[in-house]
N, C-alpha and C positions, 0 to 999 in steps of 0.2 A: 494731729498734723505732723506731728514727730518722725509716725511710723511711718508714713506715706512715701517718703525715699526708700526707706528699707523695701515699704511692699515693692513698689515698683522695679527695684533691685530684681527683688524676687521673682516678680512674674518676667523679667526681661530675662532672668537665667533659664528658665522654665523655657520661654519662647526659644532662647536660644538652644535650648537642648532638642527640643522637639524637631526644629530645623536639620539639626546634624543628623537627630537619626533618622528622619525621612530624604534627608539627602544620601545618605548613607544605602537606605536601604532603596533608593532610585539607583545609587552607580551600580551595586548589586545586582540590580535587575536587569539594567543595562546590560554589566559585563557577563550575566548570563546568556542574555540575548545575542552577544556577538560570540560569544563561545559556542552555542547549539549551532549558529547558522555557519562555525567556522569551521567544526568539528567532522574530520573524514572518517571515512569507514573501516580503516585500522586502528584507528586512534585507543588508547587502553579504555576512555569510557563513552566509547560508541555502543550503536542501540542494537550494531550488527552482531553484538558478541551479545551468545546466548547469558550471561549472567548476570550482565544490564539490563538485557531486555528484558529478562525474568521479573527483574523489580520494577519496571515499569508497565507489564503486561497483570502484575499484583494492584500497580494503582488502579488501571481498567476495572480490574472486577472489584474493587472497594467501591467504583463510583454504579459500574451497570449491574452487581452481582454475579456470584461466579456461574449462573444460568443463562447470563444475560446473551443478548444477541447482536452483531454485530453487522451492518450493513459495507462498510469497508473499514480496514486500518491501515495510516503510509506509515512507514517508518522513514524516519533521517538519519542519518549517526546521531543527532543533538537534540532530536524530541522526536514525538509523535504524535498525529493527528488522529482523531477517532470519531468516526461517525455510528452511533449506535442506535437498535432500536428501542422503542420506547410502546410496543405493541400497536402503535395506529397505521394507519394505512395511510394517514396523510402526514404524519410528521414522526420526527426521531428527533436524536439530539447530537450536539457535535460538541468536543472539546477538545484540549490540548494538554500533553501532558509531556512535560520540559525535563532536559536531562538531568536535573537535580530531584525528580518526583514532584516538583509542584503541580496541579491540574490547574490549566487557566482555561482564558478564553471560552467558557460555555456558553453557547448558544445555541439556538433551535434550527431544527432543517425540515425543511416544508420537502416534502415525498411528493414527484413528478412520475411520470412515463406509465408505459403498459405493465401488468403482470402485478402477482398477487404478493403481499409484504414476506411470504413465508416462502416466496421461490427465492428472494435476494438479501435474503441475511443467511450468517453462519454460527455457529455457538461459539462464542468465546472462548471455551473449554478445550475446542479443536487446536486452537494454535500452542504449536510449541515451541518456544527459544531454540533448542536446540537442534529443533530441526529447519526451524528460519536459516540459522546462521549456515548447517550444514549446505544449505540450498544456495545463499548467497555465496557462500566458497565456492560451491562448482561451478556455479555461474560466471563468476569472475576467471575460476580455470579454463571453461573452456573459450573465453576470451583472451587468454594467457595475460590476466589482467588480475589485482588484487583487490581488495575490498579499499582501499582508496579510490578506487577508479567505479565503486557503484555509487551512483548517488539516492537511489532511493529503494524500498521494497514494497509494493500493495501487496494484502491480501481481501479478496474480491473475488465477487460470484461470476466464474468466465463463461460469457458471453453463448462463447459455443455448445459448453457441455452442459449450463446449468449448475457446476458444480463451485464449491469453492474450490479457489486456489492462491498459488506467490505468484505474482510478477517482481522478478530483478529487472530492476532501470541499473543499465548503466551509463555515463556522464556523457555519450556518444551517440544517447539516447535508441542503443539496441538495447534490447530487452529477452528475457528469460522465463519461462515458468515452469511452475509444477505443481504440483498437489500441495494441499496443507502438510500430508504427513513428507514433505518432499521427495516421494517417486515420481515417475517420469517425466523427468527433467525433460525440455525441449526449447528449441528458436522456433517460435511462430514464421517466421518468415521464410526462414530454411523450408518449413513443413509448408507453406502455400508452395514456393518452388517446386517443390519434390512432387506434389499433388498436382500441379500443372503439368510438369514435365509426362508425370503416370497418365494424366488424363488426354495428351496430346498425343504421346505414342499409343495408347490403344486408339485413340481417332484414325490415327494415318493408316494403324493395323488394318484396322477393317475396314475401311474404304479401298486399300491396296490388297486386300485379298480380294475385291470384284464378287464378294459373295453379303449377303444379307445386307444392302445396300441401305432398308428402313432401317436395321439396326443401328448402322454406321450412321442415318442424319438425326436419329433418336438421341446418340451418343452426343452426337459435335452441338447439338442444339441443348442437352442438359449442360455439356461443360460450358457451354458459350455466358446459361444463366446462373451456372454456379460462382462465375465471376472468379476472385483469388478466395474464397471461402472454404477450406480446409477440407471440411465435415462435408459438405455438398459434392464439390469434386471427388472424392472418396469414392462417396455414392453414387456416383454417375460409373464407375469404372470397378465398381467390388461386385 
């Protein structure tokens, strides 16, 4: 009965140790937490700069293999999200992977919509830091804007072409893209304009030359159903 204060002593030090370094390694987590979601896209250890992102696009392929495949990835300046596959048609997997290298948050993703698993992944292998960042700088140039002012980058299978590619988000929430290896660069929006604009003066063309009149309601009636859709308009008028 002697030792029984000492023990108690003891386990009370113990308890109290354990307390501090789990409290300890909670404010950590925290001030992680507010630091990724605080962190802009100049910042020295943003995800925009190719040599951050480099070590963080190394945790990807520790976790998918450097084969692996990739369904989308956002970048933040302060982490990134990753959705990858996992070879099934109905499910893949998601996790997070925070601007100190930790991988959290895994979880599974249940695979929805039309088309086949191998039309809407990209090889992980494709993406390169350096030419993410490259692509995120013009972006922001031709917004006469800098990498503070992007807040996010996908890379994802576009829509129109079937291919992979970047979307630059920027915080005004216009947007940019281009190829993985980042050539041509473009504003989606700009390009639905310009294709409307192409597809309305050939309309008026040939209805005001008074000659091949089925051509001209052939025309007004494909751009009417190409709607602002880029690739369709094109078509109506190449």
């Amino acid at each position: 009965m002697l030792f029984a204060p000492r023990i108690l002593l003891v386990l009370g030090l113990i308890g109290a140790a354990v307390g501090v370094f789990f409290g300890a390694k909670g404010a950590l987590i925290a001030h992680e937490a507010v630091s990724e979601a605080n962190r802009k896209g100049g910042d020295a250890d943003s995800l925009f700069r190719a040599d951050k992102l480099a070590g963080a696009l190394d945790k990807v392929s520790a976790e998918v293999g450097a084969d692996g495949e990739l369904l989308e990835l956002t970048i933040y300046p302060g982490y990134m999200m990753v959705e990858a596959s996992t070879g099934s048609e109905d499910s893949g997997r998601s996790f997070k992977v925070q601007g100190n290298g930790d991988v959290v948050a895994e979880r599974p993703l249940t695979l929805t919509g039309p088309g086949r698993l191998a039309d809407n992944v990209f090889p992980l292998a494709k993406l390169d830091a350096a030419a993410i960042e490259r692509v995120a700088r013009a972006a922001a140039a031709k917004e006469h804007a800098t990498l503070d002012d992007l807040s996010h980058i996908i890379a994802t299978i576009q829509p129109d072409s079937g291919k992979a590619g970047l979307n630059v988000y920027l915080r005004n929430s216009r947007y940019w893209r281009a190829a993985l290896d980042g050539s041509g660069l473009s504003n989606p929006a700009a390009d639905a304009r310009a294709a409307i604009d192409d597809a309305g003066a050939a309309v008026a063309a040939t209805q005001s030359s008074g000659k091949a009149t089925g051509k001209g309601t052939d025309l007004a009636a494909c751009v009417q159903a190409a709607g602002t859709d880029v690739a369709k308009l094109q078509a109506c008028t190449g």
